[in-house]
C-alpha positions as CSV (number, residue, x, y, z in Angstrom):
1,X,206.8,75.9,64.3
2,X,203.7,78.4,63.8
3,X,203.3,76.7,60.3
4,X,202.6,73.6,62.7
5,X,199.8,75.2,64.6
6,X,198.2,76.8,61.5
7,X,197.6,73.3,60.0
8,X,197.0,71.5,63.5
9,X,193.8,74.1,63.3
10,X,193.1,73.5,60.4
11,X,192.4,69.6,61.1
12,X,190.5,70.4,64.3
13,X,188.4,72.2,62.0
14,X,188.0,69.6,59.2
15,X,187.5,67.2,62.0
16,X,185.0,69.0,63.9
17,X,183.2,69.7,60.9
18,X,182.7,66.2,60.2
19,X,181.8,65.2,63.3
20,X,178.6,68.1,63.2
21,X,177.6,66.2,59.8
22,X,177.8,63.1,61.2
23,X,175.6,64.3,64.3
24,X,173.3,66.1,62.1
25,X,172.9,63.0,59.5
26,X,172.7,60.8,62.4
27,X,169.8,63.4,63.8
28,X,167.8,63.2,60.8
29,X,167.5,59.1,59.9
30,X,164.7,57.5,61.0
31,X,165.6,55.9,64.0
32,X,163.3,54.1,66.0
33,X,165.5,53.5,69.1
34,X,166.2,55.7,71.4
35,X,169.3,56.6,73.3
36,X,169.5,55.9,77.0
37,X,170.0,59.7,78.3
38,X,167.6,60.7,75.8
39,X,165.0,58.6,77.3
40,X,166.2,59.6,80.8
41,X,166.0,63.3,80.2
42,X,162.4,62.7,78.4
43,X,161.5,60.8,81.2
44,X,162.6,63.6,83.7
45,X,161.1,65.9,82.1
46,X,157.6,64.3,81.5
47,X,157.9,63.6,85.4
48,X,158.4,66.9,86.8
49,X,155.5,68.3,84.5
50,X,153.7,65.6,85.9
51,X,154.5,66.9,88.9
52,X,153.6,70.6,88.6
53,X,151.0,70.4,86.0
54,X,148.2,68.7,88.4
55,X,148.8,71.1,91.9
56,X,148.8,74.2,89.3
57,X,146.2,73.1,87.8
58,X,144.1,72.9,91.2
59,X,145.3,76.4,92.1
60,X,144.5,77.7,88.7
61,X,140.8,75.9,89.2
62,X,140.6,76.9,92.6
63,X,140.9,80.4,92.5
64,X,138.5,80.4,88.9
65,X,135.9,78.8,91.0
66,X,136.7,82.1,93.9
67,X,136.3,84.7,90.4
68,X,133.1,82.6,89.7
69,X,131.5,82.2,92.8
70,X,131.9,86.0,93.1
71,X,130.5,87.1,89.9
72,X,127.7,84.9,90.6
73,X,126.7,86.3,94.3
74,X,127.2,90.0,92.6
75,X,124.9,88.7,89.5
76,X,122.8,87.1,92.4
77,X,122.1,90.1,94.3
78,X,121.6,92.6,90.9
79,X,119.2,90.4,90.2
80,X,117.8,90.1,93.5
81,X,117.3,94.2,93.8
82,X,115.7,94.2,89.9
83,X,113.3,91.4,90.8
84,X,112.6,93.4,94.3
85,X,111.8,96.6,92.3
86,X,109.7,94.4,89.5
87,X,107.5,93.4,92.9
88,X,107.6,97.1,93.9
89,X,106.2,98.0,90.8
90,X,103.7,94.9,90.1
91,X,101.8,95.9,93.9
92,X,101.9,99.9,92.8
93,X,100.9,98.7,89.2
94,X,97.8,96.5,91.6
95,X,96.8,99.4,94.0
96,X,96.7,102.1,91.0
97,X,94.0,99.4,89.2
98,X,92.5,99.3,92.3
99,X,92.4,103.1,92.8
100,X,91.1,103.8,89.5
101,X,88.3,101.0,89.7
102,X,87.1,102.5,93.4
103,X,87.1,106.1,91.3
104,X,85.2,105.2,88.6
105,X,82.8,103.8,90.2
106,X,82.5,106.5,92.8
107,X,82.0,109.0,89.6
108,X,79.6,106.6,87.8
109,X,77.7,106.8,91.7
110,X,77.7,110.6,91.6
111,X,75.2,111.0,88.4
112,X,72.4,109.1,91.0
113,X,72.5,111.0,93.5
114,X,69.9,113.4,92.5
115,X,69.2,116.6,95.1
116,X,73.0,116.4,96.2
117,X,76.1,117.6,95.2
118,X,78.8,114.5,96.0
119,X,82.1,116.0,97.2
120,X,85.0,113.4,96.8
121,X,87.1,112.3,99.8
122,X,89.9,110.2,101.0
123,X,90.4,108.5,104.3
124,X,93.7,109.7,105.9
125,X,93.0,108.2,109.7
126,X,91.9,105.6,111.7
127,X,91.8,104.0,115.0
128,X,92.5,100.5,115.0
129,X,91.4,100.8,119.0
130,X,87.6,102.2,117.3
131,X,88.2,100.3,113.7
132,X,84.2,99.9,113.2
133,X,83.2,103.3,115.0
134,X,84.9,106.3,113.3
135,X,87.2,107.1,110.3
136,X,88.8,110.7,109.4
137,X,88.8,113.0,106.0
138,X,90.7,114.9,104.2
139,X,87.9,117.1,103.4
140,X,86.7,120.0,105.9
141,X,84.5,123.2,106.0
142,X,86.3,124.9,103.6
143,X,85.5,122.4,100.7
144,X,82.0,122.6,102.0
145,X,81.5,119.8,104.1
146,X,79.1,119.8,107.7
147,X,78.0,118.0,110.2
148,X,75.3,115.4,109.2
149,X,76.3,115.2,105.7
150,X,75.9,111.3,104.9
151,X,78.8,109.5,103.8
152,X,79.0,106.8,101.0
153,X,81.1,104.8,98.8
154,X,80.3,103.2,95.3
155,X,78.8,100.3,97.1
156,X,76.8,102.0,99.8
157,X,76.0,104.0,103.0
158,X,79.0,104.2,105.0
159,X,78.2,106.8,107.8
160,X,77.2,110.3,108.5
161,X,80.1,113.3,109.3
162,X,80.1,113.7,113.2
163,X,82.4,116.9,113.1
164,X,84.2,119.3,110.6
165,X,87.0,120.8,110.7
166,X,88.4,123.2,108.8
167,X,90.2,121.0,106.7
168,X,89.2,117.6,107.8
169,X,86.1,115.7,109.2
170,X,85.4,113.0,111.7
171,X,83.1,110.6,109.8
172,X,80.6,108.3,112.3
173,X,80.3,105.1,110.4
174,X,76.8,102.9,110.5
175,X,78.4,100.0,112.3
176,X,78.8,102.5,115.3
177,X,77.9,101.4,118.8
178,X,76.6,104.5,119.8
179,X,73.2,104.9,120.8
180,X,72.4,108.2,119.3
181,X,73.6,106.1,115.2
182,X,69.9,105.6,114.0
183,X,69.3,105.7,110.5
184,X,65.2,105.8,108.7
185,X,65.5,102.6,106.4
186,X,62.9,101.2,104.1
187,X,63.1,97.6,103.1
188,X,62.9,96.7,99.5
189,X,59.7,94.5,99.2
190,X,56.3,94.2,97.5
191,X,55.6,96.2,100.2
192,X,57.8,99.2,101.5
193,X,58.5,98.3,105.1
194,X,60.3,100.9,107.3
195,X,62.2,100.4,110.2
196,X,65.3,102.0,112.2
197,X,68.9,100.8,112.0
198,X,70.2,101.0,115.6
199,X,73.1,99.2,117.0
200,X,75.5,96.8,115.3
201,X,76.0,93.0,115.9
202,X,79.9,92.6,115.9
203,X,79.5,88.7,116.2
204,X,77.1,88.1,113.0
205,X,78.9,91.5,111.2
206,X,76.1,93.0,110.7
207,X,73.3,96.3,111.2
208,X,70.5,95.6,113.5
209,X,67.1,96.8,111.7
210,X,65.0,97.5,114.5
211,X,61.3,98.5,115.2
212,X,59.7,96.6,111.9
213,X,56.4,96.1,112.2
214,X,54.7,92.2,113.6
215,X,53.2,91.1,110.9
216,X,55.6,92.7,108.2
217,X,56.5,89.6,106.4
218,X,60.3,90.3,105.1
219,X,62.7,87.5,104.3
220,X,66.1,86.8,103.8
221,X,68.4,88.8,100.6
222,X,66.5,91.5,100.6
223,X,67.9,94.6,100.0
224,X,67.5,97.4,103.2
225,X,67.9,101.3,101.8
226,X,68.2,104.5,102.9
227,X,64.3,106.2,103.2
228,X,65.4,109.5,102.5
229,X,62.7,110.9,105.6
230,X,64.8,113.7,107.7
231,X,66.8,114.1,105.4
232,X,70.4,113.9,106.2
233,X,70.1,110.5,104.3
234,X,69.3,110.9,100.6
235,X,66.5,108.4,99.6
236,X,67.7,105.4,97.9
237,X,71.1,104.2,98.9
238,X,71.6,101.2,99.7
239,X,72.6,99.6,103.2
240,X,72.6,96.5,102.9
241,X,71.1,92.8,103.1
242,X,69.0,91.0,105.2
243,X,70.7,87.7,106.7
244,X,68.6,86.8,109.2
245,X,64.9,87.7,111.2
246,X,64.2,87.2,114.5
247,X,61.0,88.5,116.6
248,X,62.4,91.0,119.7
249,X,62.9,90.3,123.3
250,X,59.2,91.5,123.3
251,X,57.3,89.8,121.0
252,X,55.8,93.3,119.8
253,X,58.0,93.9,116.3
254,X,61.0,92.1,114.4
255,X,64.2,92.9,114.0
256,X,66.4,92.4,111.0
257,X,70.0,91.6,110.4
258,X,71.4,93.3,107.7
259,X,75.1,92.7,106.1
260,X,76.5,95.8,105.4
261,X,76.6,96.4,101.5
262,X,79.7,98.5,101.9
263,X,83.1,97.3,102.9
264,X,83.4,98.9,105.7
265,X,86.5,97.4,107.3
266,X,88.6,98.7,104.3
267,X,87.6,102.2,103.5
268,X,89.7,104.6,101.4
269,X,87.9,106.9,98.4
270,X,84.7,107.9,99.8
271,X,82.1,110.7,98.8
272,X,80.1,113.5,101.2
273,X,76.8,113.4,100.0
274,X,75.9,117.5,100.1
275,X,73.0,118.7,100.0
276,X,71.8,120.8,97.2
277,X,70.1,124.1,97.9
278,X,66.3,122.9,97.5
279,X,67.2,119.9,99.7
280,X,68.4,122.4,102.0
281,X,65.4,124.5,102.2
282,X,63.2,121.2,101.9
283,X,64.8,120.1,104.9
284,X,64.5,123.3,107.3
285,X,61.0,123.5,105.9
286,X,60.7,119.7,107.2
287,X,62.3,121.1,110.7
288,X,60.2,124.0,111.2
289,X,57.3,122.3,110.8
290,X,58.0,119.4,113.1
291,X,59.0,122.5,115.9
C-alpha cells in the first residue's frame, strides 16, 4: 500500500513537470494571438490606469502650479524690495551729484569774492506759509556770522541775515515784501546806471528796480548787480536780469523788472558773505562820516 502512494507521487510529479514545460514552451513561441482572459485582464488593466492616470495627473499639475505660483510671488517680491532699494540708491546717487555740483561751484564762487571771507551754510528751515520771504541757517554767532551779512549762492544774491543766533540765523531773502528790503544796484551797461531794488512782483517772478533815472536808456537781458555802496552788499554780484521796463506811475523815473539770477524757490548750500577786517573798518569809516 505505501509503495502505491510513493509511485502515485511520483507521476503527479512527472506529470506536473511536463505540464510547466509545456506552459513554458507554449510562453515562449511566437504567438500572435492572444488568449481571451489575457486580453481581458490587459484590457482591465490599461482601463483602470486610464482611469487614475488622468485625475492624478491633474492633482499632481495642480498642486505644481500652487509650488510655482508661490515661488514666483516670493521671487516677485525679492525682486520687488531689490529694484525698490536700486531706486533708493539711483535718487541718493542723483542728490549726492547734485550736492557736490552746488559745492563746487560755491568754492569756485569763494575765490571772487575779494574783501570777504565766505562762511559756508545750509538751509535747515522754511516756511512754506513765507516761502519767498525768509529761510533759516545752520550757521550762528559763534561761527561768525551777524546781522546784515549778505547772503549768496553760486548763482547770485539771495538775501541779507535778518537775525543771528547763536547757532543759527534768520536769512531775509531779496524777493521779500517788506518795505525796509532795499538793495544799491548798478545795471550792467555802456553806462553804469544805479537804481534801488525794492519790492517784489510775485505775478511776473521777479525784483522791482526802482528809482532809475528818465532818460537812462536800459533794455531787456541786461544783467542788474550788486553796487557794493553801503556796504553790506559786496560790489559785483549778480542779481539778476532785466525782463521788462516800464516808466512809473509818475512819469519821473523807470522802473525795471529783474528775474532773479538765483533760484530762489529751491535753496539749500548757501554762503555768508563776511566781511573782512578792512571792509569792516571801510564800512564804519563810511558810517561815521555820513553821521
Amino acid at each position: 500500500m505505501p509503495q502505491f502512494f510513493f509511485n502515485k507521487r511520483l507521476i503527479v510529479l512527472l506529470v506536473s513537470i511536463i505540464i510547466l514545460v509545456a506552459l513554458i514552451g507554449f510562453s515562449l513561441n511566437g504567438r500572435k494571438t492572444v488568449t481571451f482572459p489575457e486580453q481581458f485582464v490587459k484590457d482591465a488593466v490599461g482601463l483602470a490606469q486610464t482611469a487614475f492616470h488622468q485625475p492624478a495627473q491633474y492633482v499632481a499639475g495642480f498642486f505644481q502650479n500652487i509650488n510655482d505660483l508661490r515661488h514666483t510671488y516670493e521671487e516677485n517680491e525679492l525682486l520687488k524690495s531689490r529694484l525698490d532699494g536700486y531706486m533708493q540708491m539711483e535718487a541718493k546717487v542723483k542728490e549726492l551729484e547734485d550736492d557736490n555740483k552746488k559745492l563746487k561751484a560755491i568754492l569756485d564762487k569763494k575765490e571772487s569774492l575779494s574783501e570777504y571771507d565766505p562762511i559756508q551754510a545750509t538751509v535747515i528751515a522754511r516756511n512754506p506759509d513765507r516761502w519767498h520771504e525768509v529761510i533759516a541757517l545752520d550757521k550762528g554767532k559763534v561761527h561768525g556770522v551777524k546781522e546784515n551779512m549778505a547772503v549768496i549762492t553760486a548763482q547770485g544774491l539771495i538775501g541779507k541775515v535778518k537775525h543771528a543766533s547763536q547757532f543759527t540765523s534768520t536769512v531775509q531773502l531779496i524777493s521779500s515784501l517788506d518795505r525796509t528790503n532795499r538793495i544799491s544796484a548798478v545795471i550792467q551797461a555802456d553806462t553804469r546806471v544805479y537804481g534801488l531794488i525794492e519790492g517784489y512782483d510775485e505775478k511776473k517772478a521777479a525784483l522791482m528796480l526802482k528809482r532809475i533815472p528818465k532818460e537812462a536808456k536800459i533794455k531787456e537781458k541786461q544783467l542788474v548787480l550788486s553796487s557794493g555802496l553801503g556796504g553790506i552788499f559786496p560790489e559785483g554780484l549778480i542779481i539778476g536780469e532785466i525782463i521788462e521796463v516800464e516808466p512809473d506811475e509818475y512819469g519821473l523815473t523807470q522802473i525795471a523788472y529783474v528775474k532773479p539770477a538765483a533760484n530762489l524757490y529751491d535753496l539749500d548750500h548757501v554762503m555768508i558773505a563776511k566781511r573782512t577786517m578792512i571792509a569792516d573798518e571801510n564800512f564804519d569809516k563810511e558810517e561815521e562820516e555820513e553821521k
